[in-house]
Structure formats: C-alpha cells, structure tokens
N, C-alpha and C positions, 0 to 999 in steps of 0.2 A: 535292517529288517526287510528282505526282500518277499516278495510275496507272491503265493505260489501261482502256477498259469493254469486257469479254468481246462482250457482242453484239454488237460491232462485227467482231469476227475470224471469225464463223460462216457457214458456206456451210449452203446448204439441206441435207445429207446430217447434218450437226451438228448441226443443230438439229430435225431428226427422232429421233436419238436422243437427245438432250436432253431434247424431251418425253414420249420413250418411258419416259423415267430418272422424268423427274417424273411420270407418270402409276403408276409404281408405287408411287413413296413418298405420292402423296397415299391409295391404299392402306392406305400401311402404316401412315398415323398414324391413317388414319379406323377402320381395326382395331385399331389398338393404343393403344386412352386409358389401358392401368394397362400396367405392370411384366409383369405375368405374360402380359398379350396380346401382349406385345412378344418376349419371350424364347420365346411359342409359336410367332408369325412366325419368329424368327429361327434358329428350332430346325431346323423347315418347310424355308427355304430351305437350310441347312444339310447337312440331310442329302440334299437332293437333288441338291448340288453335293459329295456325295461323302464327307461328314464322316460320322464315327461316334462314340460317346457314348463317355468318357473309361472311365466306370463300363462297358461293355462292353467295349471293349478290354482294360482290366485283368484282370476275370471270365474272360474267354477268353487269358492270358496274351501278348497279344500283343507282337512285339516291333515299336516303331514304328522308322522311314527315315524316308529324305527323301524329301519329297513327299506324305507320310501325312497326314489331315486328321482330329483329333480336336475335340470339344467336352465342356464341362460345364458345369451348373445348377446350383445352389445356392436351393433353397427356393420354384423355378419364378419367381426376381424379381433374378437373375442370372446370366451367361452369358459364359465366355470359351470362345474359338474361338485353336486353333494348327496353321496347315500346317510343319510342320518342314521344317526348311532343311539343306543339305550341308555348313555346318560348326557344329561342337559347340557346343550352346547355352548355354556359360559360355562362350561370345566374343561373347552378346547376342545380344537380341531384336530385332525392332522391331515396336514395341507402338501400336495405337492405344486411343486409350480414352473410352469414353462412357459416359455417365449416359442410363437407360431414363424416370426419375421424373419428373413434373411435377407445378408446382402445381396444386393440387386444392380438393375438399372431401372431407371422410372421415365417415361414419356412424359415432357414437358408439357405445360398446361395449350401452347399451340406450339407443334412438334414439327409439322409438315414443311418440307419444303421443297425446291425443285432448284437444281446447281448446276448444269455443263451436260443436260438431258441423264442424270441422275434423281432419283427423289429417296429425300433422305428422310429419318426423323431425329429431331434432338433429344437425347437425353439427362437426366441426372441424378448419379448415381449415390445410392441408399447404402448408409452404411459403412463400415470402413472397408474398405478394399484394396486390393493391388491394381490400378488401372489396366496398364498392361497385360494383363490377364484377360481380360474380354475382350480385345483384337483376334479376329481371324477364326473365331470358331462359331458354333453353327446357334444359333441364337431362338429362341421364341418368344411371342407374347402372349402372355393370359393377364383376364381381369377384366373390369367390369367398363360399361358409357351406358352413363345415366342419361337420358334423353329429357325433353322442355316437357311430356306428354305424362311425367313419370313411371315409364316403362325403363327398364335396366337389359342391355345386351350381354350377354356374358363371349368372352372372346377368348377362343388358343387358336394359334394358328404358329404352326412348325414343331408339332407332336404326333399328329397322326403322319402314317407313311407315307402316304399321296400329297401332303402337305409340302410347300417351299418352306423352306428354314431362311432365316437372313443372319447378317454379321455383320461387323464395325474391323474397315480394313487397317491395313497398316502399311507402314512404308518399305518397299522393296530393299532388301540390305543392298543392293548394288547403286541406292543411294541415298544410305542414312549413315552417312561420315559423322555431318552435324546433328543425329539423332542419338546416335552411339555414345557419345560423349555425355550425356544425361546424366544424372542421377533416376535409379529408377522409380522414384517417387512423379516426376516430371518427364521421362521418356515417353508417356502418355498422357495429354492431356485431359482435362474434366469436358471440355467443353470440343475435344475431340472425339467424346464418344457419339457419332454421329449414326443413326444404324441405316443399313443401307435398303433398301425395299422394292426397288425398281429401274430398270433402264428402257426400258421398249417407247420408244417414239411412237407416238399413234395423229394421225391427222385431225388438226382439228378444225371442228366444224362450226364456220362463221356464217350466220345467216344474212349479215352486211356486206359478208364481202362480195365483189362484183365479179358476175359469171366473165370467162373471160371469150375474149372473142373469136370467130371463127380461125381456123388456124394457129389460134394461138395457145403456146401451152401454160396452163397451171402451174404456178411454184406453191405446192399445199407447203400451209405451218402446220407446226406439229409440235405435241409434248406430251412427254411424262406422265406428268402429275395429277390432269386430269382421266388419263389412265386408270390410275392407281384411285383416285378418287371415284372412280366409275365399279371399280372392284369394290372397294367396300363398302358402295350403295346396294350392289346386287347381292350380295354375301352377307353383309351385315346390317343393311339401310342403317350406316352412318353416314349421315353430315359431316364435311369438316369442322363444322363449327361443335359438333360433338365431344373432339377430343377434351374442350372447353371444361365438361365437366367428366371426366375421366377416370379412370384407377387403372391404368396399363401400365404392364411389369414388363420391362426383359430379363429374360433368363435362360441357361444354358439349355438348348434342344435335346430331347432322348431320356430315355427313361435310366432310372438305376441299375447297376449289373454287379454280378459276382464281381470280385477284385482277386485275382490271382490264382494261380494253378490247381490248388487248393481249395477257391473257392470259400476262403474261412474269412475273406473279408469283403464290406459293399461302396462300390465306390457310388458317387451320385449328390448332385445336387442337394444342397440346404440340411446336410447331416445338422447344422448348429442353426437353430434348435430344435428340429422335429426329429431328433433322433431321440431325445427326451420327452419331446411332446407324445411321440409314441407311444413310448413303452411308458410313460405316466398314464397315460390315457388307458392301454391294456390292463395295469395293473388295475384301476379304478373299476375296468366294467367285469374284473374278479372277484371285488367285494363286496359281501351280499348284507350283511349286518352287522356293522363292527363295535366297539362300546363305544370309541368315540367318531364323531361324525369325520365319514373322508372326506377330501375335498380333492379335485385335481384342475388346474387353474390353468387357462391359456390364452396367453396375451399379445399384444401386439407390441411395435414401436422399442424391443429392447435394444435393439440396434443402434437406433437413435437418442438414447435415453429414458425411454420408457414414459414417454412425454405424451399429452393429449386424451382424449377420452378414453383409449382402448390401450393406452399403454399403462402400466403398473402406477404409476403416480397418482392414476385417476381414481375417483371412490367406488369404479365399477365393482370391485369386490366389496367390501363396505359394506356395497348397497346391498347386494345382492345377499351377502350373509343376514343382515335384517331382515329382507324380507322373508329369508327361510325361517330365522327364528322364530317372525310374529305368524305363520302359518303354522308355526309349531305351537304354538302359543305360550311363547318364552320369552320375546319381543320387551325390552326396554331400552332405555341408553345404556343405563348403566350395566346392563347384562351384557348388551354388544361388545361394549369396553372390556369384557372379563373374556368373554370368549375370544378377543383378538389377540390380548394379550397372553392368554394362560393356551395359546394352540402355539403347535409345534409344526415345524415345516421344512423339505425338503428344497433346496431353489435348485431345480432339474437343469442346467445347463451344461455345455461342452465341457471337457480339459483338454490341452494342447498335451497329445500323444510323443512321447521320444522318437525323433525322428536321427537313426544312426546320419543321417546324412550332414546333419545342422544341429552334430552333438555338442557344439560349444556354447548354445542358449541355453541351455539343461544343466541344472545342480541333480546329478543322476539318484541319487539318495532319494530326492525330493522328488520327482517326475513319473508319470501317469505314461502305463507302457500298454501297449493292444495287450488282451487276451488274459490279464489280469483283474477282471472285474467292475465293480462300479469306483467310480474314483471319489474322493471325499476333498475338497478343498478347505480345510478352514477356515481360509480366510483368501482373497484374490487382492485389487486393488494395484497399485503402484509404486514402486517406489518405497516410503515408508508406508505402506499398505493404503494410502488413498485411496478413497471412495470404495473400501472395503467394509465388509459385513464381518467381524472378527469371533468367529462362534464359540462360546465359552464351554472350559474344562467339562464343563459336570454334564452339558449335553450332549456333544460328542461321546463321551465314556458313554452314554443312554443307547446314543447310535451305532455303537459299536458294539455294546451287547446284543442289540435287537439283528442285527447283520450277524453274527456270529452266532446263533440262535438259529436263525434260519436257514444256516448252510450256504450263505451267498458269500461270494468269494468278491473282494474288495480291498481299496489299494487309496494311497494317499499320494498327495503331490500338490505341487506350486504352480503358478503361472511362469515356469522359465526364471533364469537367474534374477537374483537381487539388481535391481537397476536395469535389466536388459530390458522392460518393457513390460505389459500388464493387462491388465484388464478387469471388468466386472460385469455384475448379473442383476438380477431382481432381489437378489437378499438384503440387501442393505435397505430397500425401500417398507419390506413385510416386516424388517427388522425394527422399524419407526415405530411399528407398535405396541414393540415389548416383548412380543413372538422369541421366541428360541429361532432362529434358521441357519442350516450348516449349507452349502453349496454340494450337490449328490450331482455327479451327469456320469457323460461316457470321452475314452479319450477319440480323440477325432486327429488325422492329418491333413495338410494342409487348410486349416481349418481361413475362414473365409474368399477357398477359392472357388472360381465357379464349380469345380467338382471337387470333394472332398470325400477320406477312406475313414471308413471304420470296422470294425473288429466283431464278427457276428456273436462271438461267446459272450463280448463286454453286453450287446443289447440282451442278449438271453440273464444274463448275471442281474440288469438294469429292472427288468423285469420284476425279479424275484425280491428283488432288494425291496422296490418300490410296493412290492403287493405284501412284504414283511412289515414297512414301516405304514401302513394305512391299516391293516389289524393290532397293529400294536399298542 
C-alpha cells in the first residue's frame, strides 16, 4: 500500500502558505535551541492568540467556559496549553503531546579551565548521540546563570553575526593511525568533548610582584583564563563560580535554511522534537471552541527518559488538568481519573525518514518517506517492541477516519528493521492512564545529529492532521 506524495496534490495558493508555515518554524527552531527558548516562543504566541496564564486565572478567581484559552509553565522548560471545550472534561480530552529537548552538549557544573595557554570548557553530553559528530564545527551556547542575588542572565553567544562561534577539535588525519582504528562509538571520546573558548595570553597583573630594577628587564606572566574570565565579567557580570548554578547548552551555530535546490526541504538544528512541538502548537492556537477540550503539551527531559519535574513522568500535567477542571467547576478525584482516562492523544514525535543511502536498516513496506505526510507509528520500542506504547485496533481505525476526513495526507511505518535498533516517546507514559495514544510526528533524516533534514510538505501535512484531530 504505498502512499501517495503530498506535492503532488498542491496548487500554487497551498503552497504559499506552506512556505509561509515553514518560514516560521525555521524561526522557531533557530530561536529555540534549549527548553526554556522554546517555552518563551510558545508562551509569545500564546498569549497573543488569546490565552492567559493558568496562575492568573486562579489569583483572579476566574471561572473558566468554553472556548476559554488558558496556559502553564513549570520551571520555564515546560508548558501545556488548554482551549475548553462544551462538553465536561471527564468525557476526555484530546491531547497532543511533544517533547521541547534535544540532544545536546551540557557545561559541567565547574566547566573552566586553562591547559598549554588554551581555556577550555568541559562538557557532557545530553542525550543519545553520535560523538564524533560535534568535533570541528562551529558551536554555541544559550541558557540561563542563576546568580546568589536571585537574578538569572540569559546567555547566546555564536548566533548573532559579529559574535565568535567556538568548537571541540579533533585530531589531524596525518596522525590519527591509532585513532582510525576505533570503533566509532569511541573514535570520540565523552570526556573529550572539550570546547574550546580561548588562546590569547594576556599579562598578568600581580600587585606582589616586585618592580624590577633599573636596567633590568621584566619577564611579565601571563594567561588565558583570566582573560576569558574578564570577558564575561564585562559582557555578562559572571563569576566563575557562577557557572556553579548554571543551565548552559552547547549547540550547533547558525540559523535553519532551505535544504536543496528546490528548496522543498529544512535543514537545521533540533528538527526532533520541535518539529512537532511546532506544528502542535500552530494547530492549537487554530482552535477556537471545540466539543472536547484541546490540549497541546510540551515537555522536557524526553531525551533522557522523561524523568524529573518537567519531564513526562512528573504530575506536571495531572496537576495542571485539575486545576483547569476545578476553575471550571468540575474538579473531583474521581472526575480527574475519568477525564485522563477517557482522553485521547496524539504523542507528536520524529519518524526516522528512508534514507536511500542506509537502505539496509529499512523494511521498505514499513518506513516513513519525506513528502508523504504525517507518519503514524503504532507502536515504536525495541526489539520485541520494549518499552513500547502498542495502540489498539479500534483507535487507530478512529485516526484514520478523522485524517482521511480532513484531506491530510499520511503514511505509516516502523522504527527501522526488526532487531536493527529502536526507540521511543512519551506514549507509553500518557498511556499509564488508560488514554488511547498512537505515536503522530514527521519523518526526519539524520535524526539526532547536530543538523538534521526534513520535508516542508510533511510540516504543512503535520499541521492540518494535528488541527483535524483537536476538532474532532
């Protein structure tokens, strides 16, 4: 059953707004490389389409209707958003859900240091990744240093044009004999990602040290890192002892861009998963009163398991559905329990896209191609399907009417051959509470590298999918 290619259905009016869709998300990812850029975007749009903050609603006693449009944050690194619907929210939501995180590099909690008039920072790295993959290209960092005075700096620095960019080198082939020979899981080391920040010697100034005497000359010391430390005194008034309580990301320099002659694809940092978080979020700020309440959810930490207060595991959603319900004044336990259970949801993540290059990981039947629409996973996991969300018969049939209904063009596939390798999402977690959830995203290539490609018709497709199943 192959399925047919979106560009081919597009008249010129469609495909104007198409790339009006993709000229904002390439936008949104080139502002958004951490968590907390993402959740200010989406805050941004948010309230300008109406929404108001769950924590002021409350404060002002508001009682929320239908058609009301509230949001909340949790720790500025995630965010769910709810337009209420006209019937009672224990007869279910419908929920979509995305992850804001990507893989990364992370500054260690004391990062600084200074090596052979060198100053480095250490890293460690978020997520699963190809190490070797972030040697040698042009690097930045964004994210937050909380100060003792509780003031927060927010920091990029190797994004704007005038800006230095930095990088983590690597070893000259004319002598990496014994490097070569690697496997390349360990061709680069974890604790070789060292990034580089600095070389300029500067004099330093000892107020001990002794003038020297007439005719005699000065041998000044000199370093680094007090350099480098003088910079981001005057730039950012940090302390080193700042980095202490920290949130600095590295990440690939440069903004998003067309991908090929064509132009019909975007290449660009953290497609997985703000390529979802996007077009879930657009869908969301299109529905204006629907019967049941939308939801569109964005989290942090799926990377890493979905672990910790802002990742999926935590009652940050829970809560936050209580509280909407008791401002609706619909608020029990036992109503909560019905509404988690009896809502339905989309878990908005990647598919790994056929790549003719590395057609031997690919059961082709089964694989998620560009330009064929939103992709549907079943089911992800490993192996005999571990740690998989396995969506049953009668609710996919449900998803596949409401897609086929709305004219969106959509496609199905696996994570890659039986045994070659796997993965998974937030569904199996929404899944804990009885929810219906099928796995919805888009396919992605090279998916967790620092730049990865995707297929501008699948976000325009992702879209439409995503604003069919939150009316539906």
């Amino acid at each position: 059953m192959e399925r047919k290619n979106a560009w081919l259905s597009y008249d010129a009016a469609q495909k104007e707004k198409l790339n009006e869709l993709c000229e904002r998300y390439k936008t949104f990812i080139t502002r958004g490389k951490t968590e907390r850029e993402c959740v200010d975007q989406a805050v941004e749009a948010a309230e300008k389409a109406g929404f108001i903050s769950l924590e002021k609603a409350r404060k002002k006693g508001k009682k929320l209707k239908a058609g009301d449009k509230v949001y909340d944050t949790i720790m500025g690194k995630s965010m769910v958003l709810f337009t209420i619907g006209t019937a009672p929210i224990s007869e279910g939501m419908n929920i979509l859900g995305a992850h804001i995180d990507s893989p990364r590099l992370d500054l260690k909690q004391n990062p600084l240091y200074e090596d052979t008039d060198f100053v480095l920072l250490d890293t460690h790295y978020y997520g699963g990744i190809k190490k070797y993959q972030w040697v040698t290209i042009p690097l930045a960092i964004h994210g937050v240093v909380a100060k003792k005075d509780g003031s927060a700096v927010k920091v990029v620095i190797g994004e704007d044009p005038d800006d230095p960019v930095l990088c983590i080198t690597d070893l000259l082939i004319h002598l990496s004999a014994d490097q070569m020979k690697k496997s390349g899981a360990t061709v680069i080391e974890g604790e070789d990602l060292n990034l580089l920040i600095g070389s300029e010697v500067v004099e330093k100034k000892d107020e001990d040290e002794k003038k020297p005497k007439k005719g005699e000359k000065k041998d000044p010391k000199g370093n680094v890192k007090d350099n480098i430390l003088k910079i981001l005194k005057d730039k950012y008034d940090i302390e080193e002892e700042d980095f202490l309580s920290a949130e600095l990301e590295v990440v690939p320099a440069g903004p998003a861009r067309d991908l090929g002659l064509d132009r019909s694809m975007i290449l660009g940092y953290g497609h997985d998963d703000r390529i979802c978080a996007f077009t879930s979020l657009e869908a969301m700020l299109n529905v204006k009163k629907p019967e049941k309440t939308a939801v569109c959810l964005l989290v942090d930490k799926e990377e890493i398991g979905s672990v910790g207060a802002t990742g999926m595991h935590s009652r940050f959603f829970e809560n936050a559905v209580a509280e909407v319900m008791d401002l609706c004044g619909q608020y029990s336990e036992l109503e909560l329990r019905r509404a988690l259970r009896n809502a339905k949801m989309l878990s908005s993540d990647v598919s790994a896209a056929y790549d003719p290059n590395y057609a031997g990981v690919n059961e082709r039947k089964n694989t998620a191609y560009f330009g064929r629409g939103l992709v549907f996973n079943k089911y992800t996991g490993s192996r005999g399907k571990s740690g998989s969300n396995d969506c049953s018969a009668e609710y996919f049939a449900e998803v596949r009417r409401i897609m086929d209904d709305a004219g969106v063009f959509w496609q199905t596939a696996e994570l890659g051959r039986v045994d070659q390798g796997g993965g998974g999402t937030i569904a199996y977690i929404a899944g804990n509470y009885g929810m219906n959830v099928v796995d919805a995203g888009i396919a992605v290539l090279s998916m967790h590298a620092p730049c990865e490609a995707a297929s501008k018709a699948d976000i325009y497709e992702a879209v439409k999918g995503y604003e069919a199943f939150l009316k539906a």
